[in-house]
C-alpha positions in Angstrom: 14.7 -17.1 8.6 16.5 -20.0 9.9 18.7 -19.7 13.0 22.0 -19.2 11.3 25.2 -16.9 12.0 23.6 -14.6 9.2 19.7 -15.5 9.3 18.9 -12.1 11.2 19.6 -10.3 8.0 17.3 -11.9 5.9 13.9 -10.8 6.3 10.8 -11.7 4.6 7.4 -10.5 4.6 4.6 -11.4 3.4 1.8 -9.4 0.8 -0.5 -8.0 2.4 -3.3 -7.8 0.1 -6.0 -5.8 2.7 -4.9 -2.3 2.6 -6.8 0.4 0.2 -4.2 1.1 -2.3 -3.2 -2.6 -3.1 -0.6 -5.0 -2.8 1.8 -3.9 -0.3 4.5 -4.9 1.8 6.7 -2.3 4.8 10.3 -3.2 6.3 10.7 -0.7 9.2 13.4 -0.2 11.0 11.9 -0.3 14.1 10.4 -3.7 13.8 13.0 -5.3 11.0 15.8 -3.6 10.8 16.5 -2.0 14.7 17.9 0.5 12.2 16.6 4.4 11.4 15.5 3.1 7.5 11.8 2.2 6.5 10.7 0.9 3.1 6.9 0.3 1.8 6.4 -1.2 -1.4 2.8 -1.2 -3.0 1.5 -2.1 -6.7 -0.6 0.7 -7.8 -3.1 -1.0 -10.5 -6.2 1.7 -9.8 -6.3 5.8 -9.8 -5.9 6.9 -5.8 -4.9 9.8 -4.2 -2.1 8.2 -1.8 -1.9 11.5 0.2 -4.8 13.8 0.0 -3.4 17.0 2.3 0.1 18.3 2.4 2.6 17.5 5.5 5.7 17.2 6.3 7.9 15.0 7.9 11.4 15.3 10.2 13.3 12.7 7.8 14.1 12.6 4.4 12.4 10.3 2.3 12.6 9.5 -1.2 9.3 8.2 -3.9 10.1 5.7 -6.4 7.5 4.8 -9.4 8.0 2.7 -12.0 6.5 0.5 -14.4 6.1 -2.9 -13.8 6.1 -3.6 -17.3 9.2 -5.3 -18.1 9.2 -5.0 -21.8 8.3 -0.9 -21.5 10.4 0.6 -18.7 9.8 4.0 -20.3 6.2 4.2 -19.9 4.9 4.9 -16.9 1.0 3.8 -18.2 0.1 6.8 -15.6 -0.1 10.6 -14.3 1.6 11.0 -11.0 1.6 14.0 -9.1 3.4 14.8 -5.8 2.8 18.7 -4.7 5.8 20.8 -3.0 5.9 23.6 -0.9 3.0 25.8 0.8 2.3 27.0 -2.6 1.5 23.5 -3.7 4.0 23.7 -7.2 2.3 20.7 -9.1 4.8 18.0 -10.8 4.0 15.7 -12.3 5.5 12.7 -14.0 4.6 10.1 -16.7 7.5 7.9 -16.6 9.7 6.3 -14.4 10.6 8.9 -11.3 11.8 9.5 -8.2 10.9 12.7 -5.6 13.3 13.6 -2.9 11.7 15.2 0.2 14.2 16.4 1.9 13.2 16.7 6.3 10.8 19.6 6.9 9.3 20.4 3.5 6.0 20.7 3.1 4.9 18.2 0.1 1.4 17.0 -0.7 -0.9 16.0 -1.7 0.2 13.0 -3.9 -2.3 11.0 -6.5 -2.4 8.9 -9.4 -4.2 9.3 -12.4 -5.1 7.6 -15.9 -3.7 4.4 -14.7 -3.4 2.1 -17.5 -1.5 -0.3 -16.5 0.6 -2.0 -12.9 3.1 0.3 -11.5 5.7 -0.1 -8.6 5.7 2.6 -5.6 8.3 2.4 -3.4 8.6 4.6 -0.5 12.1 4.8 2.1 12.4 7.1 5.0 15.1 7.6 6.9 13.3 6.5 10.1 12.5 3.8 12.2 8.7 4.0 11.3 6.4 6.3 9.0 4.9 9.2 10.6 3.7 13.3 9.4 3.0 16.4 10.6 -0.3 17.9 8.4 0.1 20.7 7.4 -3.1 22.0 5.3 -7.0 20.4 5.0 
């Protein structure tokens, strides 16, 4: 951004269209924000299992998907499942969700399936960066 009075708080990134699980784009706040808040953003378009083992993490963090189908917000066109706890209690969702994690619980692993159709995933951490603790393999 421009070097203005308020240009620092305007940042862009752009797609980074090399990573394994799609489109994707991360603020940090180490990098970005010199803040304790990170954000990823990634189009899921393809079954993937985004986490295969459980961890943990010491912030909380919070899991956004949605459709990015804008004339069918209610259908998910896909299984997600995100795993809590060391008994691995299974949830899973077919339309548009969110999973808190609060710090220190275990979660894991976390997939989609039957993927039919574009979705949104956004991920924010209250952190400066992303980083776990694995749990179980």
């Amino acid at each position: 951004m421009a070097k203005t009075k308020y240009g620092q708080y305007v940042i862009q990134h752009p797609i980074n269209y090399k990573g394994d699980w799609g489109a994707e784009v991360w603020y940090t706040g180490e990098d970005d924000y010199k803040s304790n808040f990170t954000e990823l953003f990634i189009r899921v378009t393809r079954d993937m299992v985004m986490e295969e083992y459980s961890h943990a993490h010491d912030f909380d963090m919070y899991v956004w998907v949605l459709p990015l189908d804008p004339n069918n917000l209610d259908d998910l066109g896909a299984e997600v499942e995100m795993d809590f706890g060391t008994e691995l209690e299974k949830h899973i969702v077919t339309s548009t969700a969110s999973f808190y994690v609060p710090k220190g619980l275990i979660h894991g692993p976390f997939m989609f399936r039957k993927v039919t159709k574009p979705i949104l995933f956004i991920h924010s951490m209250m952190a400066p960066k992303y980083y776990k603790t694995e749990v179980f393999k």
